[in-house]
C-alpha positions as a printed Julia matrix, in Angstrom:
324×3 Matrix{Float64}:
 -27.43  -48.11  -133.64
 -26.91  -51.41  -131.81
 -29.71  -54.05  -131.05
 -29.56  -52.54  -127.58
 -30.55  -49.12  -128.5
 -33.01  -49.94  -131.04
 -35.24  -51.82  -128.31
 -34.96  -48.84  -126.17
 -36.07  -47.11  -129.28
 -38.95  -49.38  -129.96
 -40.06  -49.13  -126.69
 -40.12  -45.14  -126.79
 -41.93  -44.83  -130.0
 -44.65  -47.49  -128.88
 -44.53  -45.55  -125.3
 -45.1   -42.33  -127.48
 -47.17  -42.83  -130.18
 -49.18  -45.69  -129.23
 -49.6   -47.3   -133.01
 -46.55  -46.93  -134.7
 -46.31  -47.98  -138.6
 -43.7   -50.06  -139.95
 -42.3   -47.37  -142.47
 -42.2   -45.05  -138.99
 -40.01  -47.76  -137.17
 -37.29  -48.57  -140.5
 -36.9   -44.87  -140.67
 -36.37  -44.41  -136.91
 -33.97  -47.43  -136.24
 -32.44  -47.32  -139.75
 -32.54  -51.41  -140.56
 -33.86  -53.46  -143.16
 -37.36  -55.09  -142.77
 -35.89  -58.32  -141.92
 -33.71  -56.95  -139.05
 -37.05  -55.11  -137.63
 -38.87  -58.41  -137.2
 -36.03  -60.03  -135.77
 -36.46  -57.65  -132.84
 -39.8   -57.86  -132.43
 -39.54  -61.46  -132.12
 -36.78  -61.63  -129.64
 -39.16  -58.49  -127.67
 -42.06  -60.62  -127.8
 -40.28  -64.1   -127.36
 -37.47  -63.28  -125.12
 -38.41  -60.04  -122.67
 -42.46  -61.1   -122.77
 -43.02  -58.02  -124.49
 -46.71  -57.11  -125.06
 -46.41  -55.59  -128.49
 -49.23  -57.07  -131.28
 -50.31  -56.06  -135.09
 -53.42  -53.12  -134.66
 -54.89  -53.88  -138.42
 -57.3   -51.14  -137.69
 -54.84  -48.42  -137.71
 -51.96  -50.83  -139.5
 -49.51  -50.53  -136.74
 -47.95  -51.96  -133.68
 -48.58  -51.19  -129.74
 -48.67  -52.68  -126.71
 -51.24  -54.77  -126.27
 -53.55  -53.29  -123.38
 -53.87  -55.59  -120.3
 -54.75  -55.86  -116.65
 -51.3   -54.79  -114.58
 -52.62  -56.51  -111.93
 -52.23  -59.81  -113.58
 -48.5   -61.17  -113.72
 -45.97  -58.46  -113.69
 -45.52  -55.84  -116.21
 -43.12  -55.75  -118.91
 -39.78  -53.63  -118.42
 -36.44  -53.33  -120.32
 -33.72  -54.26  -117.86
 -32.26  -51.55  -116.07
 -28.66  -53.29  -117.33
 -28.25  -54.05  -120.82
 -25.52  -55.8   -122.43
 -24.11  -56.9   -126.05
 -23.08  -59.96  -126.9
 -18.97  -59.12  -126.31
 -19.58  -57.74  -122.58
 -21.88  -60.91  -122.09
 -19.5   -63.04  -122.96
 -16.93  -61.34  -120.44
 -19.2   -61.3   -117.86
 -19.85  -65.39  -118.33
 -15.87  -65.58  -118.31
 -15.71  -63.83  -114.86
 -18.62  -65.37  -113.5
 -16.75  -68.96  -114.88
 -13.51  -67.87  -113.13
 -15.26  -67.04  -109.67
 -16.84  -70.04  -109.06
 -13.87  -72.05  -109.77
 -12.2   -69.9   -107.38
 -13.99  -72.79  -104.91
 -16.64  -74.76  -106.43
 -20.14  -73.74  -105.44
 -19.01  -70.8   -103.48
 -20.5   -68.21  -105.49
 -22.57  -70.31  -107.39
 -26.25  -69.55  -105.85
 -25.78  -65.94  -105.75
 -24.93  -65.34  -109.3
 -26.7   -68.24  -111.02
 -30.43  -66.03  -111.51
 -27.43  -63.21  -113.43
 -26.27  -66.44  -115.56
 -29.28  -67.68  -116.48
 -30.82  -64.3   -117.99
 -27.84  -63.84  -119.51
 -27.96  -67.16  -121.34
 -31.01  -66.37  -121.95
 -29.67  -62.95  -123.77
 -27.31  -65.21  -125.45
 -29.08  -67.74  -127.2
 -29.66  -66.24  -130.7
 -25.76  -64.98  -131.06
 -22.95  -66.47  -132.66
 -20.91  -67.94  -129.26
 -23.68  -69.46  -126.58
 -22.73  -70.03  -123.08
 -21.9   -73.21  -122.59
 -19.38  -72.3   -125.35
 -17.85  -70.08  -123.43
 -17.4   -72.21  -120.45
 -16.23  -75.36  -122.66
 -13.73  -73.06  -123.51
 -12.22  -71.98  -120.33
 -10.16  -73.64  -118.05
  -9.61  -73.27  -114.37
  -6.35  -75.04  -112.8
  -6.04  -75.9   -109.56
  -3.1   -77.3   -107.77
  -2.92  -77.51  -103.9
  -6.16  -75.53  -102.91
  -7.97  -76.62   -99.92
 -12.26  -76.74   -99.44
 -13.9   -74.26   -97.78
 -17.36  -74.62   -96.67
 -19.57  -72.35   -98.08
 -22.09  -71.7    -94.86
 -18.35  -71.27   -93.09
 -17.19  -68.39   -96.15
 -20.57  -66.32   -96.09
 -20.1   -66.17   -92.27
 -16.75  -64.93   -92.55
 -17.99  -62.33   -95.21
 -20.86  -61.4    -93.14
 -18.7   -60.78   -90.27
 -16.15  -58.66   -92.31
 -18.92  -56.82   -94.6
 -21.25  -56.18   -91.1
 -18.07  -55.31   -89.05
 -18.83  -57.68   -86.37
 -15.89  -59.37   -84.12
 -15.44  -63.21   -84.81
 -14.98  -65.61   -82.57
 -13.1   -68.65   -84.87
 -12.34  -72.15   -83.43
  -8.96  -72.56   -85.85
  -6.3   -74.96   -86.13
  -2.45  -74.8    -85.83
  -1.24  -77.63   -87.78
   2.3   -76.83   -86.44
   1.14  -78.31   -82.67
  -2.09  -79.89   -84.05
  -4.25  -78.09   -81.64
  -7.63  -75.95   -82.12
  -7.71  -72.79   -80.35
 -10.24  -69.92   -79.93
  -9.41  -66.49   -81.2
 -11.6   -63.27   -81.24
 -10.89  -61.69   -84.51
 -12.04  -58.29   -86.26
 -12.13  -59.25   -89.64
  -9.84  -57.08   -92.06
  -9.96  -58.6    -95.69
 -10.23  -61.12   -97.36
  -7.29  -62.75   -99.0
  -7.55  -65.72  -102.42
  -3.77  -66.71  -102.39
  -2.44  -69.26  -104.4
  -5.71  -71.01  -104.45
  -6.86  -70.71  -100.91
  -8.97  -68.46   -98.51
  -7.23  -66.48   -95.92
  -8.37  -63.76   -93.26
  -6.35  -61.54   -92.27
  -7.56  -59.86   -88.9
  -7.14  -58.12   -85.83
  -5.94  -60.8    -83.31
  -7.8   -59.61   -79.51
  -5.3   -62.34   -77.91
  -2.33  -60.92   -79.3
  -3.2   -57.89   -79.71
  -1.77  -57.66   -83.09
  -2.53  -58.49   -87.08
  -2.7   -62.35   -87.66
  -3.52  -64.02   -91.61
  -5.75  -67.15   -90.25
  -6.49  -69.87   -93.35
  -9.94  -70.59   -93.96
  -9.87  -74.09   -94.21
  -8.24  -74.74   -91.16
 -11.59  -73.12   -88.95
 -13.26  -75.51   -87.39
 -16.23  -72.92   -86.71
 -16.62  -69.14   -86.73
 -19.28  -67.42   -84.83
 -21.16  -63.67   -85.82
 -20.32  -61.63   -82.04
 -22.5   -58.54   -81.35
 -19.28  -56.66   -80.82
 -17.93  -54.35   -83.12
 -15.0   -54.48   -84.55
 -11.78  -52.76   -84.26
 -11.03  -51.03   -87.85
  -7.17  -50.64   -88.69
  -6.28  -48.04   -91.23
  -5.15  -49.59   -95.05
  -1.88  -48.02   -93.96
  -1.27  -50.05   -91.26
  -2.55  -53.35   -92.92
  -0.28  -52.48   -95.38
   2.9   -51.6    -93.84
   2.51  -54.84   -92.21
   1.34  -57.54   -94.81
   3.01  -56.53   -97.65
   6.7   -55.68   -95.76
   6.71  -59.55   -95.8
   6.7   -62.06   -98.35
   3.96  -64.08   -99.6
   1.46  -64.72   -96.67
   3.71  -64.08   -93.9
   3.41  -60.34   -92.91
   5.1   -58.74   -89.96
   7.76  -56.37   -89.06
  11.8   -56.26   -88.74
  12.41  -57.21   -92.72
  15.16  -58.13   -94.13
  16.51  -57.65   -97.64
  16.52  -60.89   -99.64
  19.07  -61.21  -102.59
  18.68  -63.83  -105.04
  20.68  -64.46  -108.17
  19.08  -66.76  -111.07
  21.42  -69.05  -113.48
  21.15  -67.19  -116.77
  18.18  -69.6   -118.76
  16.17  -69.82  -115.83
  16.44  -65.62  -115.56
  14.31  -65.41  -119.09
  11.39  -66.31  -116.62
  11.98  -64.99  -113.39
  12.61  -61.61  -114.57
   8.84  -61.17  -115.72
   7.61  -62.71  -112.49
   6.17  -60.77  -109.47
   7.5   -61.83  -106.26
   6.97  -58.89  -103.68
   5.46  -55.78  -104.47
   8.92  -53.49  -103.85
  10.8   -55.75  -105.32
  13.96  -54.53  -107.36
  15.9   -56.51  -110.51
  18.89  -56.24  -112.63
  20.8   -58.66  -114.73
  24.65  -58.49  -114.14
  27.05  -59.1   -116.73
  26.56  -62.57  -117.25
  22.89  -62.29  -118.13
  21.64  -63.52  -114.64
  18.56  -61.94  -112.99
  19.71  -60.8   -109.51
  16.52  -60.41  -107.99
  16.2   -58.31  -104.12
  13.28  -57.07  -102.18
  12.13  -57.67   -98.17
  10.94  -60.5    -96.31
   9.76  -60.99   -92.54
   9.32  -64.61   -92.86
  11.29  -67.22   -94.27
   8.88  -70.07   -94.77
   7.28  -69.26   -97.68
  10.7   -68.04   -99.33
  12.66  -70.74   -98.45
   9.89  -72.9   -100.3
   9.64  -70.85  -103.54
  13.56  -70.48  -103.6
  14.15  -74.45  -103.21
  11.52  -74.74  -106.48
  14.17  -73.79  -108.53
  16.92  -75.83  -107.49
  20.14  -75.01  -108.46
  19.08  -72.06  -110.14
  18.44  -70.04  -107.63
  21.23  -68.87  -105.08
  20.62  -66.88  -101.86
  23.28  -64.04  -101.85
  22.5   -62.07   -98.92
  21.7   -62.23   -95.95
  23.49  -65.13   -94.57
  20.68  -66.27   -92.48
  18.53  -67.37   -95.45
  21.05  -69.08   -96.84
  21.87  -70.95   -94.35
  18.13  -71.89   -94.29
  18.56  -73.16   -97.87
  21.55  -74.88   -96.54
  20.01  -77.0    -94.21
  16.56  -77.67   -95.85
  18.77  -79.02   -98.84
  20.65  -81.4    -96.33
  17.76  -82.43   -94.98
  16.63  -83.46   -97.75
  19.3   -85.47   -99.31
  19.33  -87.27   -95.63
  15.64  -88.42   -97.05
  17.14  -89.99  -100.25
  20.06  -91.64   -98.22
């Protein structure tokens, strides 16, 4: 019997028998005399249990009191040891580095009770955080008023009308949107949405709204199917339709890596005879391909189809024009 279940079962034999001896409770919960006290110190001290000595009748029980003075003592309805504390600290660390301070005010009465929980084990909280770290390389702020909007919207299914901007033509424009889902990828926030303009599925990055606003209007639901079909028949960010097959062949060393990576969902791999990983799968949307293929240099080659690698081509000649 964990410490868990042996304050449920202290609770149920005070609940029960109203004085309980100390003989009753070491036979019950099946610990030494020393354990025993331990929990009723960390009852008393810890969870404001009521629970005093009767020296009448040699035995604990709650203490009687008026309930309508400060709230009553309860066991929590969740419970947890020290190991799924400690995970639940790690996730609740990793979420609010997702963006600082995004998350931080909902969870933070959750992370104080459970420091609280931890303090008499082996590993205390701010261990736990000391001990993880959360990279970040090229994420972008969102405001957290601007992300609980957002989530409101998409939660509430409410139409949004977003003031975003298009950093290709440096221009804000004003888009009704029915929120889909919510997309963290590669550091940053993205919507992905019903477009009313276009009439079709857009991804819209969070940090480039300028302001959202909560419409009355309901929104237009699309089927996972289609969300799917579209945003993951493309690569990366970019969804959309008419793919193309992208075939990429690795130099042998740099193969060792890419051959455990994930790059697109239906992605397919083989090594050929030389021990390179030729790596294919489809692609709407050359932007974001042409940037992780150029990351590896010379590497990486584009075999098929001709149009990516001609995009290669001429990124990498535009380049070397910048070192000229």
């Amino acid at each position: 019997m964990d410490r868990t279940e042996r304050f449920y079962r202290i609770d149920q034999l005070l609940q029960e028998k109203q004085v309980v001896p100390v003989e009753t409770f070491l036979e019950e919960l099946g610990v030494s005399m020393a354990t025993f006290k331990r929990d009723i110190t960390y009852l008393r001290d810890r969870l404001n249990a009521p629970i005093v000595w009767d020296r009448t009748q040699r035995g604990y029980c709650y203490e009687e009191s008026d309930e309508t003075i400060g709230p009553r003592f309860e066991l929590p309805g969740l419970w947890f040891n020290a190991s799924e504390i400690h995970a639940i600290l790690t996730m609740e660390h990793l979420l609010t580095h997702l963006q600082p301070g995004l998350l931080a005010t909902h969870v933070a009465p959750l992370r104080t009770r459970l420091r609280m929980l931890l303090t008499n084990d082996d590993h205390s909280a701010d261990e736990v955080v000391s001990r993880i770290r959360v990279l970040h390389q090229g994420g972008r702020k969102v405001e957290q008023p601007l992300f609980e909007k957002i989530a409101n919207a998409l939660l509430s299914r409410r139409v949004l009308r977003i003031l975003h901007l298009n950093r290709h033509r440096g221009e804000v424009l004003e888009r009704e949107v029915s929120p889909q889902r919510l997309v963290f990828y590669r550091d940053n926030w993205y919507l992905d949405g019903w477009c009313h303009l276009r009439n079709d599925i857009r991804s819209f990055a969070l940090d480039a709204m300028q302001n959202v606003f909560i419409t009355n209007q309901k929104a237009t639901d699309l089927p996972d199917s289609q969300l799917d079909q579209y945003l993951t028949a493309g690569y990366g960010i970019f969804g959309g339709a008419g793919t193309q097959t992208a075939v990429i062949r690795f130099s042998s060393e740099r193969s060792r890596w890419v051959a455990h990576e994930s790059w697109h969902p239906d992605q397919k791999g083989a090594f050929d005879a030389e021990g390179r990983w030729v790596l294919s799968f489809p692609y709407s949307n050359d932007t974001e391909l042409v940037m992780d293929i150029l990351r590896h240099g010379p590497d990486a080659e584009v075999l098929e189809p001709s149009e990516l690698r001609d995009a290669i081509q001429k990124k990498l000649q535009e380049t070397l024009l910048r070192y000229k």
